[in-house]
C-alpha positions as CSV (number, residue, x, y, z in Angstrom):
1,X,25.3,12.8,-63.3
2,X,26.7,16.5,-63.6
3,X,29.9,16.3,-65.6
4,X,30.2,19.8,-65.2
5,X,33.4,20.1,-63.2
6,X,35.7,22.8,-63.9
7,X,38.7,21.3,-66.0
8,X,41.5,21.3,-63.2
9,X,45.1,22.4,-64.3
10,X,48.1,20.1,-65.7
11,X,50.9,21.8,-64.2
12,X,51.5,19.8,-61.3
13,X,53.1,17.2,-63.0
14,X,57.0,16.2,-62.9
15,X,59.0,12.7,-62.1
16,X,57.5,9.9,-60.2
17,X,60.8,8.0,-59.6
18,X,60.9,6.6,-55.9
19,X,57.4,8.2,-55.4
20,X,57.1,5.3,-52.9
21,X,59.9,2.9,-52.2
22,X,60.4,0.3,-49.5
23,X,62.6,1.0,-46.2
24,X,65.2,-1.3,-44.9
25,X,62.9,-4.9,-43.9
26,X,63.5,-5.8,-40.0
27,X,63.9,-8.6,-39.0
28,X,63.1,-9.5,-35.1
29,X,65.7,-12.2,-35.1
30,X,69.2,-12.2,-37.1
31,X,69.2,-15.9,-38.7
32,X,67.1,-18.9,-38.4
33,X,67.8,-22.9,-37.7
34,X,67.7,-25.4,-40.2
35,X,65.7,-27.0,-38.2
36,X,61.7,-25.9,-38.8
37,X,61.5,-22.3,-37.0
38,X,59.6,-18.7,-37.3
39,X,61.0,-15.6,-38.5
40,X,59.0,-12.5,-38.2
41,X,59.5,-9.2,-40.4
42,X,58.5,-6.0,-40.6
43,X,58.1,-4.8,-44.7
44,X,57.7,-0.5,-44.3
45,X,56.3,1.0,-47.7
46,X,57.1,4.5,-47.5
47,X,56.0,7.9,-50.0
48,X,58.9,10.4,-50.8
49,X,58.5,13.7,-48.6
50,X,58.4,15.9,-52.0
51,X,55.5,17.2,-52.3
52,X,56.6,18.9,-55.6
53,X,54.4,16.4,-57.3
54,X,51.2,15.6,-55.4
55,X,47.5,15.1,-56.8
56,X,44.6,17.1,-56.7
57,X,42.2,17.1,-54.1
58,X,38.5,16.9,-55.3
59,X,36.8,17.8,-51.9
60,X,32.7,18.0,-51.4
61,X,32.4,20.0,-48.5
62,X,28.5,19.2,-47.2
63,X,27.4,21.2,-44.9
64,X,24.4,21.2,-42.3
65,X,22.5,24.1,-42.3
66,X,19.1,22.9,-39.9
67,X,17.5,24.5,-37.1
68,X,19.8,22.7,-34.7
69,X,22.8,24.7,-36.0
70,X,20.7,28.0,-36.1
71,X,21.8,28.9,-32.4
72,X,25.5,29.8,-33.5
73,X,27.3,26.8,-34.7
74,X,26.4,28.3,-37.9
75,X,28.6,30.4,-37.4
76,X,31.7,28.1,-36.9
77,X,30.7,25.8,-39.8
78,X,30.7,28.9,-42.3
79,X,34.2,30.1,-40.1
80,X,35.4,26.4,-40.6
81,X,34.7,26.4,-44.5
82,X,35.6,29.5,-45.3
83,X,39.0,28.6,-44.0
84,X,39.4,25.1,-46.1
85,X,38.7,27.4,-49.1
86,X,41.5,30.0,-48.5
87,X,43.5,26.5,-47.4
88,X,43.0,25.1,-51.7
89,X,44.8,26.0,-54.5
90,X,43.9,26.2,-58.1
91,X,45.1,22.2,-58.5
92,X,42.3,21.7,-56.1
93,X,38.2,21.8,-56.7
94,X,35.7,22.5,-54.1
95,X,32.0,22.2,-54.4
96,X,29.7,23.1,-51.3
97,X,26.8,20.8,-50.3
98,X,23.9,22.3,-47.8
99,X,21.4,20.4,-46.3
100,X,18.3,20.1,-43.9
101,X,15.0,18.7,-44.7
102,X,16.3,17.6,-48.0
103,X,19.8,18.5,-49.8
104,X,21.4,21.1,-52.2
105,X,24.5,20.8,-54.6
106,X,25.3,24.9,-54.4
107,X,28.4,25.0,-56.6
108,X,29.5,22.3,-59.1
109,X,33.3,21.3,-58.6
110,X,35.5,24.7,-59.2
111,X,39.3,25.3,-59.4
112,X,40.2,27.5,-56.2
113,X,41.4,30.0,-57.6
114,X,41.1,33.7,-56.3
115,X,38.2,34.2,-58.1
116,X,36.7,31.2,-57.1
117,X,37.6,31.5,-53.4
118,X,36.0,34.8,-53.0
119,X,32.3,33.7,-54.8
120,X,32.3,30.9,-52.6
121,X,33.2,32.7,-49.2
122,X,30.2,35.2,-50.5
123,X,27.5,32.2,-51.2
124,X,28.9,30.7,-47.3
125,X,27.9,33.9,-46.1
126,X,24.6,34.1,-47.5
127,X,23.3,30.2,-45.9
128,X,20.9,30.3,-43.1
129,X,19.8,28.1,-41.1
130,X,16.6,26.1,-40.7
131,X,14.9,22.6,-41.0
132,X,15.0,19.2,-40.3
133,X,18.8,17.4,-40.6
134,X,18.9,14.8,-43.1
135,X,22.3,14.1,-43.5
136,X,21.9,10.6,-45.5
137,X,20.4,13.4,-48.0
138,X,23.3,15.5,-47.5
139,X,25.8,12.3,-47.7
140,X,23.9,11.1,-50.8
141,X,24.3,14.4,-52.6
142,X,27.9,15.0,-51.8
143,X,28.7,11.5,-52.8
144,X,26.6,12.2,-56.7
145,X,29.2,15.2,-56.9
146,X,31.9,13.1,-56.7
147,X,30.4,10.2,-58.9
148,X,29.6,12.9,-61.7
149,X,32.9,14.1,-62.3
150,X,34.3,14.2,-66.0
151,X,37.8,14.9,-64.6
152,X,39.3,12.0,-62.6
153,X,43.0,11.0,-63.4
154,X,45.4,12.4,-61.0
155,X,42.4,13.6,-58.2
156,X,41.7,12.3,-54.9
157,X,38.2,12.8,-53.9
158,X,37.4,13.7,-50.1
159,X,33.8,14.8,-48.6
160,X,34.3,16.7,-45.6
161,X,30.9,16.6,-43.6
162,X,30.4,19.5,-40.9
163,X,27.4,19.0,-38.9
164,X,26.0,18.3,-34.8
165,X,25.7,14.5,-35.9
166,X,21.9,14.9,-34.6
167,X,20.0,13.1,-37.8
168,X,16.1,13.5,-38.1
169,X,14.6,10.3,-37.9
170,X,13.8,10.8,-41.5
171,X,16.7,8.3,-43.1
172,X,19.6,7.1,-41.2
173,X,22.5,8.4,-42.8
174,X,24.7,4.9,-41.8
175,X,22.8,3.4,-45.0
176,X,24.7,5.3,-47.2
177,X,27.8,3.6,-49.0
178,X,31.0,5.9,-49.4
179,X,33.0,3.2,-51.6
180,X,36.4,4.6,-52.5
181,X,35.3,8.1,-51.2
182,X,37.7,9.1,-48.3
183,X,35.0,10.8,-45.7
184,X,36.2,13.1,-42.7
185,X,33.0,13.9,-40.3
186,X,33.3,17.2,-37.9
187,X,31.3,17.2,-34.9
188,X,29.9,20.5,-34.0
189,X,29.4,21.4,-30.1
190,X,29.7,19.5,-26.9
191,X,26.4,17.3,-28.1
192,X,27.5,15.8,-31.2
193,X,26.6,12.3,-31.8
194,X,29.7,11.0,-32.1
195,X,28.7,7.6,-32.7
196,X,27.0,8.3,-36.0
197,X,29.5,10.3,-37.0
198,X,33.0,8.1,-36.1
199,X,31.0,4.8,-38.1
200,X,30.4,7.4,-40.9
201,X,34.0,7.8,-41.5
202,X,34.9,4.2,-40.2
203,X,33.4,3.2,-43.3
204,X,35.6,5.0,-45.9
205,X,39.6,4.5,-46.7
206,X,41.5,6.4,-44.5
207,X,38.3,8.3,-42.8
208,X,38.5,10.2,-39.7
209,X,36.2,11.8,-37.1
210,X,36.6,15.2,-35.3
211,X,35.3,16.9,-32.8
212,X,35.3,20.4,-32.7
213,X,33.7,21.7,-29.2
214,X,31.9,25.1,-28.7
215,X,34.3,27.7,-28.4
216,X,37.1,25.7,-29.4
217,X,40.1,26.9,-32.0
218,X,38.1,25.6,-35.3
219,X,41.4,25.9,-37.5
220,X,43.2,23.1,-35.7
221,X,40.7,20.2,-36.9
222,X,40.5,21.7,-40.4
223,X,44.5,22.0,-40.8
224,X,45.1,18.6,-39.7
225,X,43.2,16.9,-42.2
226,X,44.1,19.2,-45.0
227,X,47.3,19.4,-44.2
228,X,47.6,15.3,-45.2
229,X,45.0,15.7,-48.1
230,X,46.6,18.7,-50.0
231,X,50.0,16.6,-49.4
232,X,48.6,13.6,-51.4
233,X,51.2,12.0,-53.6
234,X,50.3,8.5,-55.0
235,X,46.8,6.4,-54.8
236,X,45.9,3.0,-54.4
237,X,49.1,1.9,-53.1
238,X,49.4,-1.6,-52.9
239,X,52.3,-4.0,-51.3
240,X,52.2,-7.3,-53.1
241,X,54.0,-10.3,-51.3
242,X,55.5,-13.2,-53.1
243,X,56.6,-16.2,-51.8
244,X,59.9,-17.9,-52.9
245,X,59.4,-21.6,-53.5
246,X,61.6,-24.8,-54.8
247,X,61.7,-22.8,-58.5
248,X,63.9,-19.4,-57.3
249,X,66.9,-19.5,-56.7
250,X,67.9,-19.9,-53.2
251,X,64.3,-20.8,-52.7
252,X,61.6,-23.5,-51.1
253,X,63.0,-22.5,-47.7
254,X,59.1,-21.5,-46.7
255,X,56.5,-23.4,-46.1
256,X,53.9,-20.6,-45.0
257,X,53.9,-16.9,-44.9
258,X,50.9,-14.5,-43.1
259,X,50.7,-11.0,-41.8
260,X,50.3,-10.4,-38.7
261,X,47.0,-10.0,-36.9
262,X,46.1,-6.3,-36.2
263,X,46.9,-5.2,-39.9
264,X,43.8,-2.9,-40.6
265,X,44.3,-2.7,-44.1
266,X,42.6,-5.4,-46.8
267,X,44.4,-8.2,-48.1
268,X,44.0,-11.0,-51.0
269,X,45.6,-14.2,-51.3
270,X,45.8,-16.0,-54.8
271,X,46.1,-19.5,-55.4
272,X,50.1,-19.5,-56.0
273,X,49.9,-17.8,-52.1
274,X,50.8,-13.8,-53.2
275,X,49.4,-11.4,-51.0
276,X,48.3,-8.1,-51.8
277,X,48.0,-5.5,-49.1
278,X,46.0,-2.5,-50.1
279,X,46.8,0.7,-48.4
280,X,44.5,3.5,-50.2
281,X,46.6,6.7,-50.7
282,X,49.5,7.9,-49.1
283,X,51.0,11.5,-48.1
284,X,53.8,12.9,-48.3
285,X,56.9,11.1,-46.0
286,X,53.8,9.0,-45.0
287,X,54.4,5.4,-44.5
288,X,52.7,2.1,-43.9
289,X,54.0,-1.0,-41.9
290,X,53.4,-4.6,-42.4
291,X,54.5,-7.3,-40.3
292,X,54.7,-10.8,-41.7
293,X,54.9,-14.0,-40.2
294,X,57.3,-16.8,-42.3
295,X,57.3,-20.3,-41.3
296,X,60.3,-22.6,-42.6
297,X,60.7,-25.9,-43.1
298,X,63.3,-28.2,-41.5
299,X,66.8,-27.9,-43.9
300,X,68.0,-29.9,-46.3
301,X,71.2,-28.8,-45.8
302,X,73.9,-29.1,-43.1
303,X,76.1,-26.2,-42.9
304,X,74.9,-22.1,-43.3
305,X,73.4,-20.3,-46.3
306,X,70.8,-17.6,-47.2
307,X,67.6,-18.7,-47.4
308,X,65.2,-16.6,-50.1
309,X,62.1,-16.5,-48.1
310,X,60.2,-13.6,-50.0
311,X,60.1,-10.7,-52.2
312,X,57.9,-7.3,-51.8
313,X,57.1,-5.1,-54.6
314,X,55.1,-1.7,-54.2
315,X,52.7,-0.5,-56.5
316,X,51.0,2.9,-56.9
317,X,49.0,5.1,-59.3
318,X,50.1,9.0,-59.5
319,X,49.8,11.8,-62.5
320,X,46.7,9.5,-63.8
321,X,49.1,6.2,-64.6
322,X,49.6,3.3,-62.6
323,X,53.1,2.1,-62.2
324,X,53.4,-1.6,-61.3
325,X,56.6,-4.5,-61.1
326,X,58.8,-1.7,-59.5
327,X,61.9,-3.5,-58.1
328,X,61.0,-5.7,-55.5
329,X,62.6,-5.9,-51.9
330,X,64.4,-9.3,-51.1
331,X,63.1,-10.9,-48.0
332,X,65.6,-14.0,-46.6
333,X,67.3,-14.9,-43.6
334,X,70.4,-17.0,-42.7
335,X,70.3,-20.3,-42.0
336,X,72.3,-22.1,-39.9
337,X,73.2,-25.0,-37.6
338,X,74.0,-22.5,-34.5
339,X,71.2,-20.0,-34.9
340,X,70.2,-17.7,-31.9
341,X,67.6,-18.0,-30.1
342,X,67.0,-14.3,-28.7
343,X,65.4,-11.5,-30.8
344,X,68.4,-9.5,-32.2
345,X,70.1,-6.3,-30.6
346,X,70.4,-4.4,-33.7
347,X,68.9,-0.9,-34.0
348,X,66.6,-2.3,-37.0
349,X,65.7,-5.3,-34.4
350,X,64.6,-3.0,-31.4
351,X,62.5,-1.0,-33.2
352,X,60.9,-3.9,-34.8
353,X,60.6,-5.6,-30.8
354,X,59.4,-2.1,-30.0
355,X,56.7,-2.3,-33.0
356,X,55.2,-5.3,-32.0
357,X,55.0,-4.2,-28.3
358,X,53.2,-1.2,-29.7
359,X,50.7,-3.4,-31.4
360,X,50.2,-5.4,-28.5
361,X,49.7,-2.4,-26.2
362,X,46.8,-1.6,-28.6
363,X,45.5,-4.4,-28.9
364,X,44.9,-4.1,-24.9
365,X,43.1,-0.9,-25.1
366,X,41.2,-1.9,-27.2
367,X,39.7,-4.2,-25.5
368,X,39.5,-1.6,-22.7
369,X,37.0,0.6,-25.2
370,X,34.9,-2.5,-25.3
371,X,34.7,-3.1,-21.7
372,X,33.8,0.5,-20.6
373,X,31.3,0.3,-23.4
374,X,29.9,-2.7,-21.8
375,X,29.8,-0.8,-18.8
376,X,32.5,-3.0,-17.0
377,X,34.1,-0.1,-15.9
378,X,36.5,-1.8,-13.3
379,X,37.9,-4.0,-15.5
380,X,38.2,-1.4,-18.2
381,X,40.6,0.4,-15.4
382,X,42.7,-2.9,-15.2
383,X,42.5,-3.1,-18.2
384,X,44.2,-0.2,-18.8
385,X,46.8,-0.1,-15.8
386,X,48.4,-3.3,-17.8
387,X,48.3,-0.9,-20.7
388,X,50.6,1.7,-19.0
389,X,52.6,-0.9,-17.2
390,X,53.6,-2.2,-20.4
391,X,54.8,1.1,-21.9
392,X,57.2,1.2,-18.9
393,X,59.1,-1.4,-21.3
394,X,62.6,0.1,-21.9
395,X,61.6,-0.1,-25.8
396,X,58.8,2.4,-25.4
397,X,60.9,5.3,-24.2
398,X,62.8,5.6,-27.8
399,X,58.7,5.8,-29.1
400,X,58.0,8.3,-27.2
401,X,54.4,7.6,-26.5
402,X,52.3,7.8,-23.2
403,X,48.1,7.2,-22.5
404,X,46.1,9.7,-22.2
405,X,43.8,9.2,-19.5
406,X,40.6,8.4,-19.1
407,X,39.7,7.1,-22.3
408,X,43.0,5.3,-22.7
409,X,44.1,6.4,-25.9
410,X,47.7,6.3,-27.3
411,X,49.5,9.8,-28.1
412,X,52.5,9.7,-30.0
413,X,54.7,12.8,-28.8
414,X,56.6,14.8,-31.5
């Protein structure tokens, strides 16, 4: 434990009001029969695009400085880190982790500011390379930083690991638990072992793995991911979902309520039937969708009314306080003796059909990845020729997405 972190500033503070909110809920169909039936809504949790308050990052960059790296890439690590550190600003720390044979905490957590950045751009410069590549060490190390902080409330802590991905056979580095630590792995030249490193970030909220190929622009990696992290504005954001029963008014119109399969994020369900969706942080204008699955039972009644299905509620933690039971978004349906039976044709409808055949479409490539990586490669191609014939759907057009061949992922085109 170092407690030794440099005391970060308080001056990026201000108003959390509507620091996350909830969007309009979709609904796929516009009312319901009183007879049993399904309704199926989308619930969008969404962070204000202000980033006038935000938190402060708490990164560990650790950095692999073995003999693999010796023949250049050294060079583009110390490029790559010497550009996150003119990136911060002095709400954000930094502390720099080498490693080879074993591992090396060179700086303890440090305000960037201009002093800072230039003593740290000098000790990048000085690193050489040489050794074995132990990045559980490495991992292990950056991961103490982060546990030894004395500073915590209002901070988002990140480790940002920059090697080839080529681990000695000392330790495997996939032992290592990142808990709450967000972890974003950058693969180094054409032979990076992106296996290890994509289940390296896999395993931590909101983690990500890049590649960054010899020769290639080694800002563009690096200012993606920062450009989310420095935009940070509330942390474990949860959506909690409560069903309505006999005991609310205009209630005990449900009889079960699920999300949807292909929601990443974890969820609980109590006793009394509330879910709780936890999403981990959120950036600026970021937003998270849910889509929920409410079974009714058959009416009591014989002519129309609303039906109170649901209610959501999002809660967040921002400036070091948690702010819970904000007011919650009404989730119900009309009920009636002449329901239709076609999704609806609304705007809010379409996107919501379009969402789902999104989802779907995913789903299918998914399963593409796994075939390939069986080594059923002709079905893998099938697989993904459904893929694209679906996106031929007059929904997807609005969406704007296309496949990029051949690995079949989905590109979102802004």
């Amino acid at each position: 434990m170092n407690n030794d972190d440099d005391k970060p500033p308080t001056s990026n503070s201000g108003s959390t009001k509507n620091l996350v909110t909830i969007e309009q809920t979709k609904y796929l169909k516009s009312d319901a029969s009183l007879e049993e039936d399904t309704v199926t809504v989308e619930v969008e949790i969404k962070a204000t695009k202000s980033t006038a308050v935000r938190e402060g990052l708490d990164l560990v960059a650790v950095l692999d400085v073995s003999s693999r790296i010796a023949n250049g890439k050294i060079d583009s690590i110390k490029n790559a880190i010497k550009f996150v550190i003119m990136k911060l600003t002095p709400v954000d720390r930094l502390s720099i982790v080498t490693f080879s044979d074993s591992a090396t905490r060179r700086n303890k957590l440090r305000s960037m500011t201009p002093d800072a950045q230039k003593e740290l751009i000098a000790l990048v410069d000085g690193l050489s390379a040489g050794g074995g590549t132990n990045i559980r060490a490495g991992m292990e190390t950056g991961l103490a930083v982060i546990a030894g902080r004395a500073y915590t409330d209002a901070r988002t802590p990140n480790i940002f690991l920059m090697t080839d991905g080529k681990q000695s056979d000392v330790d495997d580095a996939r032992k290592v638990d990142p808990g709450q630590v967000g972890v974003y792995t950058f693969g180094f030249g054409s032979d990076a072992d992106h296996d290890l490193l994509s289940e390296l970030a896999a395993k931590s909220p909101d983690g990500m793995f890049s590649t960054v190929p010899d020769g290639a622009n080694l800002t563009a990696p690096f200012a993606q991911q920062l450009g989310g992290l420095l935009t940070v504005v509330a942390q474990d954001v949860q959506l909690v979902l409560r069903p309505k029963t006999d005991q609310d008014p205009d209630g005990g119109d449900l009889k079960t309520m699920v999300v949807a399969a292909g929601t990443d994020y974890s969820q609980t369900t109590d006793a009394a039937g509330v879910i709780t969706i936890k999403f981990g942080n959120l950036f600026a204008e970021e937003s998270r969708k849910v889509i929920i699955t409410l079974d009714l039972v058959k009416s009591t009644l014989d002519y129309e009314y609303d039906a109170a299905l649901a209610e959501a509620t999002p809660n967040f933690s921002a400036q070091g306080k948690a702010h819970r039971n904000q007011r919650p978004e009404d989730i119900q349906i009309r009920r009636t003796p002449t329901p239709s039976q076609l999704p609806g044709a609304s705007d809010k409808s379409r996107q919501l059909q379009a969402e789902l055949a999104r989802r779907a479409v995913a789903a299918t490539i998914k399963q593409a990845r796994l075939l390939a990586d069986k080594g059923d490669l002709d079905e893998a191609r099938y697989t993904l020729v459904d893929a694209q014939n679906a996106l031929e759907h007059p929904l997807f057009p609005s969406l704007n997405f296309q496949i990029s061949p051949p690995f079949g992922i989905i590109v979102l085109v802004t």
